[in-house]
Steps between C-alpha positions, in 0.01 A plus 500: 500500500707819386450816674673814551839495608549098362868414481740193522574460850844632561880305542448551856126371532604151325869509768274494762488164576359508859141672455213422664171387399296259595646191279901677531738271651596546861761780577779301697851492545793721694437869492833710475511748789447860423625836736333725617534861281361788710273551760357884515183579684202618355196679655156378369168627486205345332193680316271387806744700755712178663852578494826303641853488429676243283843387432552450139757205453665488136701193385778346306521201359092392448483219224282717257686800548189696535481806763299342773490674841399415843310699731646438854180608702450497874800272710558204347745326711257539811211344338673169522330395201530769258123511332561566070332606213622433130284757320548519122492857318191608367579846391090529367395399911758603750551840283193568346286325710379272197154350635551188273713333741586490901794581460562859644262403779691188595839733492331764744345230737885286501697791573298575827454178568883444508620851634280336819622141525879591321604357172549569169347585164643365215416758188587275202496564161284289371195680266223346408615198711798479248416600176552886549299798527446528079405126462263560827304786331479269180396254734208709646366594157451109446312496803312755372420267270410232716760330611601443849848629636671134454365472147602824378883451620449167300359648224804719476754229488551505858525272801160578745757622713855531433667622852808333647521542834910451485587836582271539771654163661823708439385812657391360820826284554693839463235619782589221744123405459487115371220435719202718490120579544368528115218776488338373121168278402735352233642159530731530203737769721547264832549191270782675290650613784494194738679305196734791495583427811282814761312322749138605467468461887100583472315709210257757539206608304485860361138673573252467209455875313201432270351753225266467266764560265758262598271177646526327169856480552534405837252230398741364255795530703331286786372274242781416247790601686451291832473810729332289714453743750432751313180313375382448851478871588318519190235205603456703856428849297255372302271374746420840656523629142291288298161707498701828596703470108893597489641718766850653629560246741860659656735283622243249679763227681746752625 
């Protein structure tokens, strides 16, 4: 199905060998240390008011060679079990507040949630869970279309979802945190990263932020990609819900 923006995928699509999707092969193997680059601290303040301070790690020596940063929030080495979130850029949600996805409201709820308990967030660099932010917005006019967000990153020649979690495994060794609390409704990120050796000590769902807009989505997530509980916030919404119709449900499951 051609649309806008069709192309071959690129030298460094086809390299990467260790992509995820549903049917990719299981990311194992010895991950090469990385360093720590910088650490400078960062005030933040949110559109809704919250503010906190954040140390912004850089690093050298990530497998992809891509600029991820961690946000060093609260005091992580007195939480005894550092609580972490790895949160995939969405410049359309965290930015512009895109209501197609949950993804800016899932960054605002982690960050507090973390600054409280002490942890990290790991910003990756990871568009579109892989394919980047052109391919995403090619993606979204299939959906447009009809299809649902798996189907259109098939459609365009890619994997469901491509993201390697390799760097992020990286990232957290150069922290001192291989065993953590995993804030995420995905089981794709703890399985990566137990095989890449961090200790998923327990895992811990995200709230549920449901629009009219987005529930379609989250929908598909929970069904096709095995956000298992993801789908069960969704079951306990819609029983309140189910005369009422579609409403802004916050972040029910805090």
């Amino acid at each position: 199905m051609a649309v806008p923006g069709d192309r071959p995928r690129h030298a460094a699509d086809v390299a990467r060998k260790l992509v995820r999707g549903r049917t990719a092969g299981p990311v194992t193997g010895t991950v090469r240390a990385a360093a720590i680059r910088r650490r400078i601290q960062i005030p933040l303040r949110f559109g809704d008011g919250y503010s906190t301070i954040a140390t912004v790690v850089s690093f050298t020596g990530l497998t992809d060679a891509q600029q991820h940063v961690a946000l060093e929030l609260g005091r992580p080495g007195a939480a005894g079990l550092p609580l972490v979130r790895l949160h995939s850029e969405c410049l359309t949600g965290d930015v512009f507040g895109s209501q197609r996805c949950d993804c800016g409201p899932q960054l605002r709820e982690a960050v507090e949630r973390i600054t409280k308990h002490g942890g990290y967030v790991l910003y990756l660099r990871q568009e579109g869970r892989g394919i980047g932010l052109y391919d995403k917005l090619d993606a979204y006019a299939l959906q447009d279309r009809g299809l649902d967000t798996y189907d259109a990153n098939l459609a365009l020649g890619h994997r469901a979802d491509e993201r390697d979690y390799t760097s992020a495994a990286q990232m957290l060794r150069a922290l001192g945190a291989d065993r953590i609390g995993l804030l995420s409704n995905n089981p794709d990120k703890g399985a990566q990263l137990d095989r890449l050796g961090i200790t998923i000590v327990r895992q811990v769902p995200t709230g549920l932020h449901l629009t009219e807009t987005n529930a379609a989505y989250l929908a598909t997530k929970a069904r096709r990609g095995g956000h298992d509980l993801l789908r069960r916030g969704l079951e306990r919404a819609a029983e309140p819900q189910r005369h009422a119709g579609p409403a802004h449900l916050g972040t029910e499951g805090r």
